[in-house]
C-alpha positions as MATLAB code, in Angstrom:
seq = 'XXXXXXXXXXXXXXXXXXXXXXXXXXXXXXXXXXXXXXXXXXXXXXXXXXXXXXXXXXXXXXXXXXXXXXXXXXXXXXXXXXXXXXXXXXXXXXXXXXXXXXXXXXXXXXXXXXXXXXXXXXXXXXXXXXXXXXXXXXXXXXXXXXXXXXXXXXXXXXXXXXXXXXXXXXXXXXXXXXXXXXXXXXXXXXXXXXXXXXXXXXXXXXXXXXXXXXXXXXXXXXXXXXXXXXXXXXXXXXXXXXXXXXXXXXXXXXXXXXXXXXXXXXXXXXXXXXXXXXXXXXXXXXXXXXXXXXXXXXXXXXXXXXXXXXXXXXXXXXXXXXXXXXXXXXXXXXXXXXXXXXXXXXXXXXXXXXXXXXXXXXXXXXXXXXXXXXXXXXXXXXXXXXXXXXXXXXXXXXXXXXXXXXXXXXXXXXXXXXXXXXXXXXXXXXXXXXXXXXXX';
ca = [
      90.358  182.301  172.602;
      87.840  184.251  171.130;
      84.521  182.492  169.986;
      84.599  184.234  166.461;
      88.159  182.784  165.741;
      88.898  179.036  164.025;
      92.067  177.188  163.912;
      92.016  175.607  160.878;
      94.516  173.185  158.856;
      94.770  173.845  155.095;
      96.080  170.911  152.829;
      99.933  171.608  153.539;
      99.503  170.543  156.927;
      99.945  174.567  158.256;
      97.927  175.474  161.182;
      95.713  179.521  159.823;
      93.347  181.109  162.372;
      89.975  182.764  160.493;
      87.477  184.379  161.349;
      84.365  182.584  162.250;
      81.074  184.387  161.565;
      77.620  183.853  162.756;
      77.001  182.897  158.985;
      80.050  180.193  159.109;
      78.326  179.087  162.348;
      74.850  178.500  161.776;
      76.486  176.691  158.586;
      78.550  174.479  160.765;
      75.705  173.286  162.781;
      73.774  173.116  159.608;
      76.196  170.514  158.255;
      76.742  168.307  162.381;
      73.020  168.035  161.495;
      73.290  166.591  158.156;
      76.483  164.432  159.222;
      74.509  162.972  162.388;
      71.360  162.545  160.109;
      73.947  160.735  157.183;
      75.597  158.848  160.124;
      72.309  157.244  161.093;
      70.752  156.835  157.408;
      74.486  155.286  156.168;
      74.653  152.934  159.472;
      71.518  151.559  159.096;
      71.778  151.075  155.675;
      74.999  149.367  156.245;
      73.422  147.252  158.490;
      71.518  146.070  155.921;
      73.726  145.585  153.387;
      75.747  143.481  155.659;
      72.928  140.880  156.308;
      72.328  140.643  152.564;
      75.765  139.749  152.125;
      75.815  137.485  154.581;
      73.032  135.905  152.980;
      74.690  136.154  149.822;
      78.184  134.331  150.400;
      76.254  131.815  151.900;
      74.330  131.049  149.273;
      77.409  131.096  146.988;
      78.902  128.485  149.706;
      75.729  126.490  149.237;
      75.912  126.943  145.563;
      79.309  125.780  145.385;
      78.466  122.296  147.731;
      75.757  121.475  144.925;
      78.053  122.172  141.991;
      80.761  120.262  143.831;
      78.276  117.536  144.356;
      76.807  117.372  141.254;
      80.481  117.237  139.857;
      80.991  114.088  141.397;
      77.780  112.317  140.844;
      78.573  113.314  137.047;
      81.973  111.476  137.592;
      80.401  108.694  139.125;
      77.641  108.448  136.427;
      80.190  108.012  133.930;
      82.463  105.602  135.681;
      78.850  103.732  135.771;
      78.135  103.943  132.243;
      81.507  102.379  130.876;
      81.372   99.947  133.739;
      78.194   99.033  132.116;
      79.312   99.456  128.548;
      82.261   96.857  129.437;
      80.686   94.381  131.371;
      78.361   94.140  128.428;
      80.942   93.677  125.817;
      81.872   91.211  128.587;
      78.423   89.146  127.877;
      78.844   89.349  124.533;
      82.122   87.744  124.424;
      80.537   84.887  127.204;
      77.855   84.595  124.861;
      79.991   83.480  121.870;
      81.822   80.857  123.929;
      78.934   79.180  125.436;
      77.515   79.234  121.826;
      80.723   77.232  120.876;
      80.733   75.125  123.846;
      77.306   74.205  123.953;
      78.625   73.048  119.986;
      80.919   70.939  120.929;
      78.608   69.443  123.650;
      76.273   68.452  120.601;
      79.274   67.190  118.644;
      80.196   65.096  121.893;
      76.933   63.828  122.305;
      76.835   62.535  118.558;
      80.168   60.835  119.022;
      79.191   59.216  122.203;
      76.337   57.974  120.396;
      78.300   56.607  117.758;
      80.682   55.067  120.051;
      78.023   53.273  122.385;
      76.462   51.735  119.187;
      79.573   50.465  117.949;
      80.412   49.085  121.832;
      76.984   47.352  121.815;
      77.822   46.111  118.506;
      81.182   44.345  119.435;
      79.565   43.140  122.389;
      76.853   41.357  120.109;
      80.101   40.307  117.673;
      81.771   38.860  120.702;
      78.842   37.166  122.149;
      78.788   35.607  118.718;
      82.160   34.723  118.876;
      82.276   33.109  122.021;
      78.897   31.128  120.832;
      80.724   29.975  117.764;
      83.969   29.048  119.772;
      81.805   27.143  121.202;
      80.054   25.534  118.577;
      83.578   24.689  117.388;
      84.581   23.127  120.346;
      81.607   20.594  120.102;
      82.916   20.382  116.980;
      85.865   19.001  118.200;
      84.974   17.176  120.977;
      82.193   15.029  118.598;
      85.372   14.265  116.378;
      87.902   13.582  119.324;
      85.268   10.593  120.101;
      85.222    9.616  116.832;
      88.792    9.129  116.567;
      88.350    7.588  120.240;
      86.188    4.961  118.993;
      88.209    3.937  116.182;
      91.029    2.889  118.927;
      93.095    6.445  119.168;
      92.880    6.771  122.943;
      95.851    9.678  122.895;
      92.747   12.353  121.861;
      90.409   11.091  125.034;
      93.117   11.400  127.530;
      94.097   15.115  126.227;
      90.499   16.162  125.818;
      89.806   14.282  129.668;
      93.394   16.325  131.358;
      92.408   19.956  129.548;
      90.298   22.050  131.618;
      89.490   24.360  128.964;
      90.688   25.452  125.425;
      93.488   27.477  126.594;
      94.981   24.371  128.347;
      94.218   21.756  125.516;
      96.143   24.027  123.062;
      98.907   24.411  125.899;
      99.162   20.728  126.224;
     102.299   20.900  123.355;
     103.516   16.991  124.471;
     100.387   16.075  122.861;
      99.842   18.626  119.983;
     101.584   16.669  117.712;
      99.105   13.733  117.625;
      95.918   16.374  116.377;
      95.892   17.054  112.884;
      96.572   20.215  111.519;
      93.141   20.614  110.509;
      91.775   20.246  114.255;
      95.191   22.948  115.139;
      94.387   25.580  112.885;
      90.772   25.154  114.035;
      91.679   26.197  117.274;
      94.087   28.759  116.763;
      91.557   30.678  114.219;
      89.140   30.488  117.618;
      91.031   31.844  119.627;
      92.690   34.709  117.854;
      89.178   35.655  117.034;
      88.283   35.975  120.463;
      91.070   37.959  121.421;
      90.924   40.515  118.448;
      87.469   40.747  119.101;
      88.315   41.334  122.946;
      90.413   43.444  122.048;
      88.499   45.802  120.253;
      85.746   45.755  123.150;
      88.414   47.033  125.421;
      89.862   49.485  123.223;
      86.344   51.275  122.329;
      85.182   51.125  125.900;
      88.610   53.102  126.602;
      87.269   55.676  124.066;
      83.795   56.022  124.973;
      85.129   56.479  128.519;
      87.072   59.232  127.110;
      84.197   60.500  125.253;
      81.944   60.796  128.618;
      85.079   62.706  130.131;
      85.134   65.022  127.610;
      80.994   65.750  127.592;
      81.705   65.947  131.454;
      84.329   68.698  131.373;
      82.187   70.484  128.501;
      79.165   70.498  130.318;
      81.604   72.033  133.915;
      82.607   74.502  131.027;
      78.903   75.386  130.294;
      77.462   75.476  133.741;
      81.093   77.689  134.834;
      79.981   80.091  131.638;
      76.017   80.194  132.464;
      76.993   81.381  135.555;
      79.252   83.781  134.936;
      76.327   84.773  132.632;
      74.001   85.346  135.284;
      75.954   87.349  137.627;
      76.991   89.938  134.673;
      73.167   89.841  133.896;
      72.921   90.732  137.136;
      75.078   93.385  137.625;
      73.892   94.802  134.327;
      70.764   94.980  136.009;
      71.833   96.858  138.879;
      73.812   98.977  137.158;
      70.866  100.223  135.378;
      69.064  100.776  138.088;
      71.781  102.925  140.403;
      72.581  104.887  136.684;
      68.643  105.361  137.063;
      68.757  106.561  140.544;
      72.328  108.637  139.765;
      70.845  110.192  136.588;
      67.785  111.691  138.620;
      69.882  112.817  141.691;
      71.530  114.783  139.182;
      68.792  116.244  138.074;
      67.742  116.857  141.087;
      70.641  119.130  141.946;
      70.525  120.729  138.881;
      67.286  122.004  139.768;
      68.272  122.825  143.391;
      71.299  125.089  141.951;
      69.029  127.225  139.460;
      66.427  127.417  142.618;
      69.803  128.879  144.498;
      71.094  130.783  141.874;
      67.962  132.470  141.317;
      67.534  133.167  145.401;
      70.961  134.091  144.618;
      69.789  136.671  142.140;
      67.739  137.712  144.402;
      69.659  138.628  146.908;
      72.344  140.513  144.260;
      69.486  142.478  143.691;
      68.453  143.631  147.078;
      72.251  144.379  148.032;
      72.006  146.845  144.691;
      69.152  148.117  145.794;
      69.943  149.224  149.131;
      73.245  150.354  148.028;
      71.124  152.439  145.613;
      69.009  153.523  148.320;
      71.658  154.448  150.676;
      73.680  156.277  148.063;
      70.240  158.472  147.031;
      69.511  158.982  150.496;
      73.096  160.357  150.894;
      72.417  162.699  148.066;
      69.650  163.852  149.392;
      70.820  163.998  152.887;
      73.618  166.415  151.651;
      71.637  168.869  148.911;
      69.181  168.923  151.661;
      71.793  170.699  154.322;
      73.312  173.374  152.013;
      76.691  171.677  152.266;
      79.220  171.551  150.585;
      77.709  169.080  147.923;
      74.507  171.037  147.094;
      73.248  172.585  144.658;
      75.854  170.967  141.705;
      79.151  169.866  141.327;
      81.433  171.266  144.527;
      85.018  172.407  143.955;
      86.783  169.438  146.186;
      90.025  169.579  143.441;
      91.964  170.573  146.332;
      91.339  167.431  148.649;
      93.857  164.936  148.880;
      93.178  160.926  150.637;
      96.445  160.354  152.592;
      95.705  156.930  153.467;
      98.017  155.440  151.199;
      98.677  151.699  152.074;
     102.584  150.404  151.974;
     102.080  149.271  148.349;
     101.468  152.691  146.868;
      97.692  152.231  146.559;
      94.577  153.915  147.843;
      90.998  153.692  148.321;
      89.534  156.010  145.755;
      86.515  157.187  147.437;
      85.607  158.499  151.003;
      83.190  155.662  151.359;
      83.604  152.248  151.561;
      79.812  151.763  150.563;
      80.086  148.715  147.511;
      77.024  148.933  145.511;
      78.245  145.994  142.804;
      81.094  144.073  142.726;
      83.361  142.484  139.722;
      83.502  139.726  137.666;
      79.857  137.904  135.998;
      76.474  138.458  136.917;
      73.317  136.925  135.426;
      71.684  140.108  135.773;
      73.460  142.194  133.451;
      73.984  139.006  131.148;
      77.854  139.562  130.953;
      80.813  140.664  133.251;
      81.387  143.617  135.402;
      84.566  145.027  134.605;
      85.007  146.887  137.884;
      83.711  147.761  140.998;
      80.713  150.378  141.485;
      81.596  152.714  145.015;
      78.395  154.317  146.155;
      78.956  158.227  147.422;
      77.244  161.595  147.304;
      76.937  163.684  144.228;
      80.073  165.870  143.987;
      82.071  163.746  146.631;
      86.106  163.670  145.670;
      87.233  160.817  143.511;
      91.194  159.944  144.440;
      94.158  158.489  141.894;
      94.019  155.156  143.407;
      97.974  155.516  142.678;
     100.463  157.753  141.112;
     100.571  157.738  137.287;
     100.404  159.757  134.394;
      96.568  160.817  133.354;
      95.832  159.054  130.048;
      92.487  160.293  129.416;
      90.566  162.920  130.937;
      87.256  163.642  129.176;
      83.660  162.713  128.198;
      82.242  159.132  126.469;
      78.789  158.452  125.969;
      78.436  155.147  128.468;
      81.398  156.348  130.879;
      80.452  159.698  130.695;
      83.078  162.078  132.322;
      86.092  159.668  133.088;
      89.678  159.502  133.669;
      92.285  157.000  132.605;
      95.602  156.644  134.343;
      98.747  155.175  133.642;
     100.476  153.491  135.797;
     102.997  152.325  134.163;
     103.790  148.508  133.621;
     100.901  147.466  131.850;
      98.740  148.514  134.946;
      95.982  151.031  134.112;
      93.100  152.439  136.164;
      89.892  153.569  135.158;
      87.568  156.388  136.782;
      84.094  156.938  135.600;
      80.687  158.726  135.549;
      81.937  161.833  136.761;
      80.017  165.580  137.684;
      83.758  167.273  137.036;
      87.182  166.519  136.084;
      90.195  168.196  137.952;
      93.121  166.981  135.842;
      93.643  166.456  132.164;
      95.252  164.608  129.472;
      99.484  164.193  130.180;
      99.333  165.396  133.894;
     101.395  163.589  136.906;
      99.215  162.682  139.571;
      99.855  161.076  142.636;
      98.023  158.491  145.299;
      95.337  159.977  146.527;
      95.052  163.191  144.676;
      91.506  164.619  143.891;
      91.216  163.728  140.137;
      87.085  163.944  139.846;
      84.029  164.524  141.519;
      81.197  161.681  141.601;
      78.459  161.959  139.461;
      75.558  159.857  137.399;
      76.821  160.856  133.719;
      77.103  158.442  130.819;
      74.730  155.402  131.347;
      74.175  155.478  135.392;
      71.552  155.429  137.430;
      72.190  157.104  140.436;
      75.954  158.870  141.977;
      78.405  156.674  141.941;
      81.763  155.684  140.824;
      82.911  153.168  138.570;
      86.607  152.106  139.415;
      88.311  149.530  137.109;
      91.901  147.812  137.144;
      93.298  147.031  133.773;
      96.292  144.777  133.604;
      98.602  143.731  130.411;
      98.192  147.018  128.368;
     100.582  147.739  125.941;
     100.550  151.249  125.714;
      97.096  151.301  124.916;
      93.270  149.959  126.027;
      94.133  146.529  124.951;
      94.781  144.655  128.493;
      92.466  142.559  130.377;
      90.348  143.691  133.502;
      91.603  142.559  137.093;
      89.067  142.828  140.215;
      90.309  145.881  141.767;
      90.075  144.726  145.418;
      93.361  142.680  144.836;
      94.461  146.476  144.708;
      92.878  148.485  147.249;
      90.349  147.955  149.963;
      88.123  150.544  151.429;
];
């Protein structure tokens, strides 16, 4: 074939042979140059990029362990605290019924005073008693003789056969012959020393039950001291692990705002490389007098047929993720989208087919294009160099819509790509991270 002739393919897929002139030559190895020099720049910085992100989700993953951590030390810190809270309720209530018992014990310990003076009183009445019976019984024997002497020998032989008073009142054959007097006597005596018996027994029955009672107080007592103690105790300790707990948690509060700002860190390094790599990508391309240089090129007519099975596309030729969705500390507030680093003037694709919404100019989006895709599903194209369709137009996946620019508030070439679900017709749904969409 001859050297000055290209076979090329146009965007219907049909095979045209064109001339190729030294000009169209020199340009072509003009622009292997710059690809091989973009090649190298883009791998490197890729390279990069990947080893920041690496450091990056595992920071997040140590993040996460602390905050998980920390999560349940807090549980366990408050499981401590009404463990404590009830146990001392606990000692409260103990409190009050040793008060009461150790009450009692006093009221016990006046009654059993009371009883073992009135024992050790009946004693002395009995004592007295029995000393009196006896006295009596003297009595009686001194007038037995009497009546002995004057001839009545029936007294001497009942006074000689009785072997005490019990068995001289028992002797009933020879009752009749004392006088009622000397009867009554005896009776009185010994009904006196049985009540009075009698009462000694029934008083040392209750003082008995007295000491029973101080003893099964005072078991009370020592049971409740006790228990005292050992919630004391456990008060004690409880204090001391809600100590230790409490500063643990402190100290992994402090360890996760040391991450979160290595964290930070990091974010900002990955932004700044992709920032790098997309302005050395610029340059890279205005310097080789391609296609890019020298302002916005026409690519309106390039299409992206990579559509995936679901209808969607990546909407950029690079895959080059300079920020990613959802909140960052840095910007103080959320990211509604994605930022795609490429050149200045590279195509920007309808990540799926749709009806444009918007097509024009705002001051922070600059030039940017809304598309409806129906369902509540909307997607959102922005910062622009040049627009290629307009308000009401049918596009479809992977159809040049724009060219990448810096307009609105940027900082460099790049493209802002949101997903907007739940819209009603109008900009009233909530954002979506877009990579549950597409994927470079």
């Amino acid at each position: 074939m001859d050297n000055s002739l290209l076979v090329v393919r146009d965007i219907n897929h049909k095979y045209i042979v064109v001339e190729r002139s030294k000009r169209m030559q020199r340009k072509y190895k003009r622009l292997l140059a710059l690809l091989m020099a973009f090649v190298m720049t883009f791998s490197f910085s890729m390279t990069a990029l990947a080893v920041d992100e690496s450091d990056k989700e595992e920071k997040e993953q140590q993040i996460e362990a602390l905050e998980e951590e920390k999560e349940q030390q807090s549980q366990a810190l408050d499981s401590m605290q009404t463990d404590k809270a009830n146990t001392e309720a606990e000692i409260e209530s103990l409190d009050a019924q040793l008060a009461e018992v150790q009450a009692e014990i006093d009221t016990t310990n006046a009654e059993l005073e009371k009883a073992e003076a009135a024992l050790e009183q009946t004693k002395i009445d009995l004592e007295a008693a029995k000393e009196k019976e006896k006295k009596q019984y003297e009595t009686l024997k001194v007038r037995i003789k009497v009546m002995y002497e004057k001839g009545d020998t029936g007294y001497l032989e009942i006074l000689l056969a009785a072997e005490d008073i019990t068995s001289l009142l028992n002797s009933t054959e020879y009752i009749s012959k004392i006088s009622d007097y000397d009867s009554n006597l005896l009776q009185s005596l010994q009904e006196t020393r049985a009540q009075i018996e009698a009462l000694e027994k029934q008083q040392e029955e209750e003082l008995a039950q007295i000491q029973e009672l101080k003893a099964q107080l005072e078991s009370q007592e020592a049971d409740l001291s006790a228990l005292l103690d050992e919630k004391s105790a456990y008060v004690l300790s409880l204090n001391a692990n809600i100590e230790y707990t409490a500063e643990y948690i402190a100290g992994l509060e402090q360890n996760i705002a040391e991450e979160q700002s290595a964290l930070a860190e990091i974010e900002g390094e990955i932004r700044a490389a992709a920032a790098a790599a997309a302005a050395q990508q610029q340059a890279s391309v205005s310097s080789g007098g391609g296609s890019y240089s020298g302002g916005t090129a026409d690519v309106s007519g390039a299409f992206n047929s990579q559509v995936s099975a679901s209808g969607w596309v990546w909407p950029s030729d690079t895959g080059l993720l300079t920020d990613t969705f959802g909140y960052q500390d840095w910007r103080g507030g959320n990211h509604n989208g994605i930022d795609i680093g490429a050149g200045y003037g590279s195509p920007i694709y309808a990540a799926a087919s749709g009806t444009v919404w918007i097509a024009g100019y705002s001051s922070s989006a600059g030039n940017w294009v809304v598309i409806n895709h129906g369902g509540g599903v909307l997607t959102v194209y922005m910062h622009a160099s040049a627009l290629y369709v307009s308000s009401g137009q049918t596009v479809s996946a992977g159809q040049s819509i724009a060219a990448v620019g810096s307009t609105g508030n940027s900082t460099g070439p790049h493209l802002h790509f949101g997903v907007m679900v739940g819209s009603s017709g109008g900009y009233d749904g909530y954002w979506v991270d877009p990579m549950g969409y597409v994927s470079p």
